[in-house]
N, C-alpha and C positions, 0 to 999 in steps of 0.2 A: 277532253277525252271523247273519242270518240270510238262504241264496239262495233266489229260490223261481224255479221256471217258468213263474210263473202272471203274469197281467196286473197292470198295477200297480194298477188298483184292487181287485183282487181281494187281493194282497197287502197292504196297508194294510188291509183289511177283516179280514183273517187277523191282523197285528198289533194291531187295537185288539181283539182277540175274545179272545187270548191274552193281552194286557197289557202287549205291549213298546212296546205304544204307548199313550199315553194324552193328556186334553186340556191337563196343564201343561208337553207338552212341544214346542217346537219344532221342526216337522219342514219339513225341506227337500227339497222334488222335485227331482233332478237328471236330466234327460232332454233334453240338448239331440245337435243333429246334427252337431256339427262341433266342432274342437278350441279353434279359439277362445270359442267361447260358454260350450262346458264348462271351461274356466280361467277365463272371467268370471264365471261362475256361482258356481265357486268358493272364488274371492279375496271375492265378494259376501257366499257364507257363512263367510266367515274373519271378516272384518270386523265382520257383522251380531251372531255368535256373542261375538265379544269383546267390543263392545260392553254385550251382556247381560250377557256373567258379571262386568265391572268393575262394572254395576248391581249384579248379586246379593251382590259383596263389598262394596262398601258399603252395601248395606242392612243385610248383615251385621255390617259395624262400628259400626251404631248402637243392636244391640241392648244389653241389661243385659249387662256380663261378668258370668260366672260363675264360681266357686271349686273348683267340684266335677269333676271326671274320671268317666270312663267308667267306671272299677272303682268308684268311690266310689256311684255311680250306679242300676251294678249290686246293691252295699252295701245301700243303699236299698233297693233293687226286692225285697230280700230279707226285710228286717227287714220290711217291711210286709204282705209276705205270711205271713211267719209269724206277723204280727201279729192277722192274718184268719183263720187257722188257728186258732189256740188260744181265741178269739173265737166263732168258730165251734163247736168244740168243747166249750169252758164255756159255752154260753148267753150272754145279754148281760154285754159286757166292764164294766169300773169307769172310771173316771173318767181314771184314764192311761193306758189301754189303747184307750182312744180318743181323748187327747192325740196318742199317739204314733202311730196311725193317720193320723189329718187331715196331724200333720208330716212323715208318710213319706210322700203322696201328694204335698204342696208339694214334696218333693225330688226324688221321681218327674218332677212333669210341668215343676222349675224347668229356665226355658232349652228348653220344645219348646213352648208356649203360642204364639210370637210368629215367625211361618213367615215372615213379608215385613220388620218391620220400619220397615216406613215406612205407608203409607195403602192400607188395606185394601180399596180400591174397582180401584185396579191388575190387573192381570192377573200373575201371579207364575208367571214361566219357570223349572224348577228343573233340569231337562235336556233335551238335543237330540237330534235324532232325523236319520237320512238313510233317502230311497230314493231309490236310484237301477235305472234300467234297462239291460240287457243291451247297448244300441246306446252308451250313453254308458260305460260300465264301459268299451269298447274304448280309449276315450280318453284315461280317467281313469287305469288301468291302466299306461297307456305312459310312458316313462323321463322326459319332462320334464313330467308333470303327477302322477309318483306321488307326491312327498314333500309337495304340497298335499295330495293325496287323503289321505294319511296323515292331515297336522294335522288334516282335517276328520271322520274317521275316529276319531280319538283324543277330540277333543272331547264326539265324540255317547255318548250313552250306546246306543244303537240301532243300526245299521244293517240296513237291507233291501236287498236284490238283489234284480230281480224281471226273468225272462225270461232267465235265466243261463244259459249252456253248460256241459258237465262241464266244458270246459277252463276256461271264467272260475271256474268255482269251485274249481279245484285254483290259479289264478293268484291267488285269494284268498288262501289259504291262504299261500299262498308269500309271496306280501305283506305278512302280519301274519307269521310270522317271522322274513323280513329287518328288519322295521320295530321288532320289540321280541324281540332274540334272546335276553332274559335270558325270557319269557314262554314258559310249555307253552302249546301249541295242543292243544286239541279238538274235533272236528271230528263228527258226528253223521247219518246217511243210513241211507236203507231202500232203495234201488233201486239199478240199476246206475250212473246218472247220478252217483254221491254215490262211486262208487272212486277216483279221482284225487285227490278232496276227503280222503276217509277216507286212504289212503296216505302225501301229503304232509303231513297232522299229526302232532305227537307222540302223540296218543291217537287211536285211529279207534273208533267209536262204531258197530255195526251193529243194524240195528234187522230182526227176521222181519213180513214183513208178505206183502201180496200181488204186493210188485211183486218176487220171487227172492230168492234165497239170495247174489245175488254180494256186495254190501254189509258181509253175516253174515261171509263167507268172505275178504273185503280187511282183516278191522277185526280191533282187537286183543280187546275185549271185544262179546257179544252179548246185546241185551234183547229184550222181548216189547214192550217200549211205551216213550215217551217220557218217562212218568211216573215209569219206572223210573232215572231218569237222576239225580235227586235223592239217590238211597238209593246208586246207586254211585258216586256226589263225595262224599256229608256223611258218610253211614256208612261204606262198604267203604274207599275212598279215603283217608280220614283216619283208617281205622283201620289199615289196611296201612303208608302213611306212616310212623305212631306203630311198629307193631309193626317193621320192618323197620327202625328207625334204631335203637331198641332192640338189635336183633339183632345187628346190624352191630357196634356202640359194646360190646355183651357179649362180642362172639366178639374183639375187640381188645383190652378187656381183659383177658380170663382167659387168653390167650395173650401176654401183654406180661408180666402175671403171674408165667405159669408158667417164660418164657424169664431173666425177670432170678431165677432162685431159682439157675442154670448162674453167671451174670456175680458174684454174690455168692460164690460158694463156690470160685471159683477163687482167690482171696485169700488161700486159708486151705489150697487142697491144692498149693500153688505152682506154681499155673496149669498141671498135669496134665491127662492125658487122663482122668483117671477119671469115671464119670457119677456124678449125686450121687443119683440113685432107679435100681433096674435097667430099663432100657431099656425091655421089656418091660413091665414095672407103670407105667410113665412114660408107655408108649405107652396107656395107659386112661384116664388124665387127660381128654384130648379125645375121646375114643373112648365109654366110657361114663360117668364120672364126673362131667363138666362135658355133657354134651349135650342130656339134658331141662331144664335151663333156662334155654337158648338156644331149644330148640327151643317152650316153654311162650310164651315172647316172645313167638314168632315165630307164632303158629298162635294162643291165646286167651286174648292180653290185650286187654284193653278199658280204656279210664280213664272213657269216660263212654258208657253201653247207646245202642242203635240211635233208641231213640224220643228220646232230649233231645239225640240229635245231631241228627235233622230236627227236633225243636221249637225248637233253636237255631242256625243256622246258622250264626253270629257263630262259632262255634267254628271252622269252616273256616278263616277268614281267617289262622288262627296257621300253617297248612301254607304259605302263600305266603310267609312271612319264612323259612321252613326254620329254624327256630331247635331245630328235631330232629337237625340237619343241618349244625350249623354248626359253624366251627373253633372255636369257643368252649366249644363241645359237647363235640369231642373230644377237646380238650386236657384239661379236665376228666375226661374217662375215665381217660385217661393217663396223668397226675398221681394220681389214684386208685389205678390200677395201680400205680404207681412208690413210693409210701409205702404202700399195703399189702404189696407183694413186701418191701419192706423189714421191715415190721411182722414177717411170716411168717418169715423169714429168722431172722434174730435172735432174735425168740421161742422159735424153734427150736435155736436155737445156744444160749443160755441155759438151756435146759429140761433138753438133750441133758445139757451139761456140769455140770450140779447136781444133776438125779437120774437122768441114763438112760444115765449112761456105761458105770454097772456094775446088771447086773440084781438081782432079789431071790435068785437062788440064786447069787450071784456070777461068773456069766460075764459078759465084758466084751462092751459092744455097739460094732459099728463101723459105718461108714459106713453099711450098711445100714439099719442100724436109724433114724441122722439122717435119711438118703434117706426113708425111710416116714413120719418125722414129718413131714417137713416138707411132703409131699404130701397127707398129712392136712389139716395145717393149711391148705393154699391151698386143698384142695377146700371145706373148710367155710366160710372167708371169701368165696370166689367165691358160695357158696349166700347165705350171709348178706349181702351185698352188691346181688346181683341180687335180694334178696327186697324189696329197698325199691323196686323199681322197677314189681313189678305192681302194675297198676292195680284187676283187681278178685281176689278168690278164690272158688273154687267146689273142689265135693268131687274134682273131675280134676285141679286145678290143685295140691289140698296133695297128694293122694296124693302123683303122679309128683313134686314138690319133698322129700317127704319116702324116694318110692323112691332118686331120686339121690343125696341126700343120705346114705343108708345104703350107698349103691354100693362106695364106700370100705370101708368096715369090709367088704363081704362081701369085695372083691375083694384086700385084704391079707390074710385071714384066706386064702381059697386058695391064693393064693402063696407061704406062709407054709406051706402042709401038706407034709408030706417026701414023697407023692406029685407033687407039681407045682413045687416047689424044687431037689428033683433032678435033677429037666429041664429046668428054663430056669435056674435060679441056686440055687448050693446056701449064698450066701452069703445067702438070706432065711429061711436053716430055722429056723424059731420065731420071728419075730422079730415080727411081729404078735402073737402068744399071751404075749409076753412081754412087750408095752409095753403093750397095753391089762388085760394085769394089775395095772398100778399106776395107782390113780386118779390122779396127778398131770396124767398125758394127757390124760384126762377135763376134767377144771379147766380145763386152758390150750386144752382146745378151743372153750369157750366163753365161757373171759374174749380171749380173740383176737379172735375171731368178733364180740364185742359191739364190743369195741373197733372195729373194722373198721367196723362199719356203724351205728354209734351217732349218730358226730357228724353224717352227713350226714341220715340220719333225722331230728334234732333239725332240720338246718338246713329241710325242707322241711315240716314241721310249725308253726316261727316262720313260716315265709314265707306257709302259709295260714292263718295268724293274724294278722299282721300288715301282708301285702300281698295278700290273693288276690286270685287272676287271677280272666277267667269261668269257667274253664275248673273252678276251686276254687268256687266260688260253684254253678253248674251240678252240681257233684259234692253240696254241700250242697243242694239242693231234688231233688235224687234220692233221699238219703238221707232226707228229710222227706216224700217223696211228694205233692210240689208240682209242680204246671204251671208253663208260662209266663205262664198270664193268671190264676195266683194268685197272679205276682207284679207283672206288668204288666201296667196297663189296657189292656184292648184297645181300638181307636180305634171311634169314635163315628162 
């Protein structure tokens, strides 16, 4: 959607200059003066439009079927440039090294050679376009010709408004999301004419130019340029997405976690008020022990760098399914949760009762001393768990994972000193200095911890072996130092 204020030939000039308009597409002027013409006009292009597209689907069903998928595709688009790589590389390739070349290219371009279908002297319509002007929008607009305007609206791939009021272009806006309430709207303006527009969207777009700051100051986010609009949908946008459902899904479960370690041990102290960590050390858990890596999520993970998100924009499209976001998602978090607390638990009850019941100078350990393992153990499987989930590492990212990770030992070993035991609990005195004296701790800290984050590790390893997405593919010509047009032809 695009409003402009300008005349309509001037906006059609303005669209085929930018690209939202071009010569295969079907564009329909909409500029009539009265309500009946503009609902004939528009049942004309209901009609006209359907017509075409039952054309384009069966031209389309005469093509060759084909066997191959879009990942498989991709597959392709892969092998072949790496195939050009190492080619490149060694000087001229041998004799299957340019077999398998010629083959990758046949699978490359199988299925995009044949655009129509039928006879190639045709005019091939592949999508539709509207303008409409500001006298007729009044019309179109209004309650018994908006759910036309709609289909007509939904069909085009384009629309132009040309000679719009602020208020028709806030009545736009309002339009498209009574008309598609599952869709975010974004909305994009430099002047004061564009606040109504900018407000009533989900996202308001302000752009610093020379027509004021009011746009800047209605909107949620502010650029220097239009070009900049690219980098803050494919990169910022989809990386904020990623990182915040991340965050979200980590901070649910290292707290679902850390609450069923209470719901287990009450089993066992016959459902007393007693705590099973001192309250105090318990309260470090989320405080500082779990929070740099939520907080590393949440601030600089990346799964694929800012250039191969604008060199591929296909990657976006996975933000629109929300499958970051979805119940699917969560429950899987949850279930993660709910057999590792279990894992933790247990482990820790076993460990307790075989070698840590009684220490090496024979004093008996209680409750406290279970409490401290067993906060051990969750804080290190929470590490070990969320560590499968960055995307990239860098020397910021292991530190602060490896300071967290240590947080534990320092902050038992404190608590644990008769200076600071005596004052919040005197039932932790030694009791750190005494279980990490015996290696058994050690051992089950990190046969737990593997255990914990082993299998799922394994499963998304199989999975970009065996099924990768683009998203896996994309991560591999990163890691290769490949382009997109080393691995795709670029059009001719």
């Amino acid at each position: 959607w695009v409003c402009f204020v300008y005349k309509q030939e001037t906006a059609i000039n303005i669209g085929l200059s930018c690209g939202i308009l071009d010569e295969q597409m079907d564009v329909v002027l909409l500029n009539e003066s009265n309500l009946e013409d503009v609902e004939a006009q528009i049942d004309r292009t209901i009609g006209r439009w359907s017509a075409l597209a039952h054309i384009k689907r069966t031209r389309n069903s005469k093509r060759k079927p084909t066997t191959t998928t879009s990942t498989r595709r991709w597959w392709s688009w892969w092998r072949f440039g790496r195939s050009r790589r190492n080619t490149a590389g060694g000087g001229t390739g041998n004799a299957e090294n340019e077999e398998e070349e010629v083959g990758n290219k046949q699978a490359c371009s199988n299925g995009e050679d044949d655009d129509d279908g039928g006879d190639s002297d045709d005019p091939v319509v592949t999508h539709f376009g509207v303008v409409v002007d500001g006298a007729t929008l009044n019309y179109a607009l209004r309650p018994e010709l908006e759910s036309k305007f709609v289909i007509v609206a939904r069909m085009a791939k384009t629309v132009i408004a040309c000679r719009v009021s602020p208020k028709q272009k806030t009545e736009i806006v309002e339009l498209v999301r009574r008309a598609e309430p599952s869709k975010v709207t974004l909305a994009i303006g430099d002047g004061a004419n564009d606040v109504g527009m900018i407000q009533a969207a989900h996202i308001g777009v302000g752009l610093y130019g020379k027509e004021g700051v009011e746009a800047v100051l209605a909107s949620d986010f502010a650029t220097g340029r239009f070009h900049f609009l690219a980098r803050l949908l494919l990169v910022h946008g989809r990386w904020n997405y990623k990182r915040l459902s991340k965050m979200v899904m980590a901070v649910i479960y290292k707290s679902i976690l850390w609450s069923m370690m209470d719901f287990y041990s009450a089993f066992n102290i016959n459902f007393s008020t007693a705590p099973v960590v001192d309250p105090l050390l318990g309260g470090m858990y989320n405080l500082l022990m779990t929070s740099l890596p939520t907080l590393v999520l949440a601030v600089w993970d990346y799964d694929v760098s800012q250039d191969y998100a604008l060199m591929f924009p296909e990657l976006y499209r996975k933000g629109h399914l929300r499958t970051s976001s979805c119940y699917r998602n969560y429950l899987s978090w949850v279930f993660a949760a709910a057999w590792h607390s279990c894992l933790v638990y247990f482990s820790a009850r076993q460990m307790f009762l075989s070698f840590a019941a009684v220490a090496s100078n024979g004093q008996a350990n209680g409750l406290a001393s279970f409490g401290t393992l067993a906060l051990g153990l969750t804080s290190f499987v929470v590490h070990a768990y969320l560590a499968v989930f960055i995307g990239s590492w860098s020397c910021l990212t292991i530190f602060l994972w490896a300071l967290s990770t240590l947080s534990y030992i320092f902050l038992a070993l404190v608590f644990s000193a008769p200076s600071v035991s005596n004052a919040v609990s005197k039932e932790l005195l030694l009791v750190a200095n005494r279980m990490f004296a015996q290696p058994q701790f050690w051992l089950v800290f990190v046969i737990v911890s593997t255990i914990a984050a082993l299998p799922y590790h394994a499963f998304r390893v199989s999975k970009q072996q065996r099924r990768p997405s683009l998203k896996h593919l994309v991560q591999q010509l990163m890691r290769a130092g490949l382009t997109r047009f080393d691995v795709i032809p670029p059009p001719l």
